[in-house]
Structure formats: C-alpha cells, structure tokens
ZAMARGU-4260 file (C-alpha; in steps of 0.2 Angstrom, whole numbers, plus 5000, padded with zeros to 4 digits):
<rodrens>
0) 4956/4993/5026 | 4968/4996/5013 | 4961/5014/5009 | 4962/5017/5028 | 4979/5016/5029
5) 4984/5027/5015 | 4970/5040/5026 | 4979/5039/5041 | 4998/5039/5032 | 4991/5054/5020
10) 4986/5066/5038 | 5000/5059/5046 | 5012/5067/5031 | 5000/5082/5032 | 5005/5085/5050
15) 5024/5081/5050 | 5025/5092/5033 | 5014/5107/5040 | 5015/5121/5024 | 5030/5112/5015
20) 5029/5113/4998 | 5040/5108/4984 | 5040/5127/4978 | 5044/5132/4995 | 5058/5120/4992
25) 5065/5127/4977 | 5062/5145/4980 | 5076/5140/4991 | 5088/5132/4982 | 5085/5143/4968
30) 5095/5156/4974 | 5112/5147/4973 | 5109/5148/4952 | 5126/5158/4945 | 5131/5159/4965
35) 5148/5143/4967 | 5146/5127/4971 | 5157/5132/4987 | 5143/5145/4996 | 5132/5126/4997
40) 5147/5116/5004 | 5150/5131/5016 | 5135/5127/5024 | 5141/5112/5030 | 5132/5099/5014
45) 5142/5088/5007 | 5139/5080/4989 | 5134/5063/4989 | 5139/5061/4971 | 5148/5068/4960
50) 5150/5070/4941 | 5158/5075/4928 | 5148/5079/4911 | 5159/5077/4895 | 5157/5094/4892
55) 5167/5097/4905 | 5153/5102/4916 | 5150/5095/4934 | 5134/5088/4942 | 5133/5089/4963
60) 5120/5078/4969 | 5113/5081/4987 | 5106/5067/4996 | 5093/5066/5011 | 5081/5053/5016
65) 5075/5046/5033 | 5062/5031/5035 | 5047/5032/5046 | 5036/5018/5055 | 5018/5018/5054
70) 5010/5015/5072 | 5002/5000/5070 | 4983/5000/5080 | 4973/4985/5082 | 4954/4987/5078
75) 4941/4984/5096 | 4933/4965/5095 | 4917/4962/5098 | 4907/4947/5102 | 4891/4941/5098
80) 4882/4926/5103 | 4864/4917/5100 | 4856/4903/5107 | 4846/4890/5096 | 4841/4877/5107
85) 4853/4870/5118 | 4869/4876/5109 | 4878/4894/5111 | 4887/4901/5093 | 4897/4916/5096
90) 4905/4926/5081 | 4921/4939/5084 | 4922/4954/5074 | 4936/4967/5073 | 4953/4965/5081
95) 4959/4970/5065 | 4977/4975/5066 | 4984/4990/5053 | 4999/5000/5050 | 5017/4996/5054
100) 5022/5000/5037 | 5038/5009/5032 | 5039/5025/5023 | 5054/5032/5016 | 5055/5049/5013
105) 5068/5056/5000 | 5076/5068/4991 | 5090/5070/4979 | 5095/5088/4975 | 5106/5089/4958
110) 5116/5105/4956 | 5124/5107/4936 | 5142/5118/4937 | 5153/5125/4923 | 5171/5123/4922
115) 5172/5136/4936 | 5160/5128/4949 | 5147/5140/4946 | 5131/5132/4948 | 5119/5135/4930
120) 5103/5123/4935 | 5097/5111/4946 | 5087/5097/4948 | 5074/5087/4961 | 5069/5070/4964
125) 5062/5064/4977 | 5046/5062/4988 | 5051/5075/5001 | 5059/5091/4993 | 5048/5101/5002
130) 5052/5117/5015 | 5040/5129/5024 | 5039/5145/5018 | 5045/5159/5023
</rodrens>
C-alpha cells in the first residue's frame, strides 16, 4: 500500500509538471545574472526576504509554494463465505482506503546583488523550481 501511494503521487507530479525541468527553470532565471534586481520586480515579484551581507552585498529571496490534496480512493470489498456444517463464515477483503495526503510544493529563489543592485548569482531550493521549456 505504502509503495502505491508514492506510484500514484509520482504520475500525478509527472502529469501536473508535464516537461518542467529544474534546468528549464534556471535557463530562466539565468538570464537576470549582471541585469538589476529592478528588471525582476518589474515583472510584478516581490521579494519575500531580504538581506543584507556584510560585504555590503544584498540577497533577494523569491518565494512560491502551493499545497495539493491527494484524492483519496477506497479499494472494491469482496466477500467470501464457506459453509462447514451448519455454520456460515464469511471473510471481507479490500475496502482499503488510500491517499488524502498533503503535498507541498516549493521554491525559494535566491538572487545575490552588489552595492548597485546588480544581480551576480543565484540560488534554488525547493521541490518545485521547475518550467517547461521553451
């Protein structure tokens, strides 16, 4: 039962996620490396945190994350019964009931600045910093 579970959630992330790839993912955000932190905000993000480094440097960390329910399916029973003598014994199988789980889905995007806001580096963590390729 347990390895059924983690089945059906493994082709249910293979559906939702299609062809994202994590170097899908930063193909896209490597693009913003030398550009300002401003041409992100400008596309409507907003940090979640910020930092600053004691270099004098700045970190911009970008948030996402959204939780998804696992439909929960409940196994067929079955009934079998025998006779021995005068007395009737029927076993139940199945009526198993799996999924209902939660699953977040995450991803922090770091951005590393200079003085000037100029973005140098970035960083991921995160279960979900995926996109399609284009």
């Amino acid at each position: 039962m347990y390895i059924l579970r983690h089945i059906i959630l493994l082709c249910m992330l293979a559906l939702i996620s299609g062809c994202a790839t994590q170097a899908a993912y930063e193909k896209k955000i490597r693009v913003y490396v030398g550009k300002p932190i401003e041409s992100i905000m400008a596309q409507g993000k907003i940090p979640s945190r910020q930092y600053i480094m004691p270099s004098g440097n700045k970190i911009y960390c970008f948030n996402s994350q959204y939780f998804m329910t696992m439909p929960v399916t409940v196994t067929p029973t079955q009934s079998v019964s025998t006779v021995q003598g005068k007395n009737v014994y029927t076993t139940t199988y199945g009526g198993m009931v799996m999924g209902g789980e939660t699953v977040a889905f995450w991803c922090n995007t770091c951005f590393v600045t200079d003085k000037n806001n100029i973005i140098l580096s970035y960083h991921l963590e995160g279960n979900n910093c995926v996109a399609r390729s284009s």
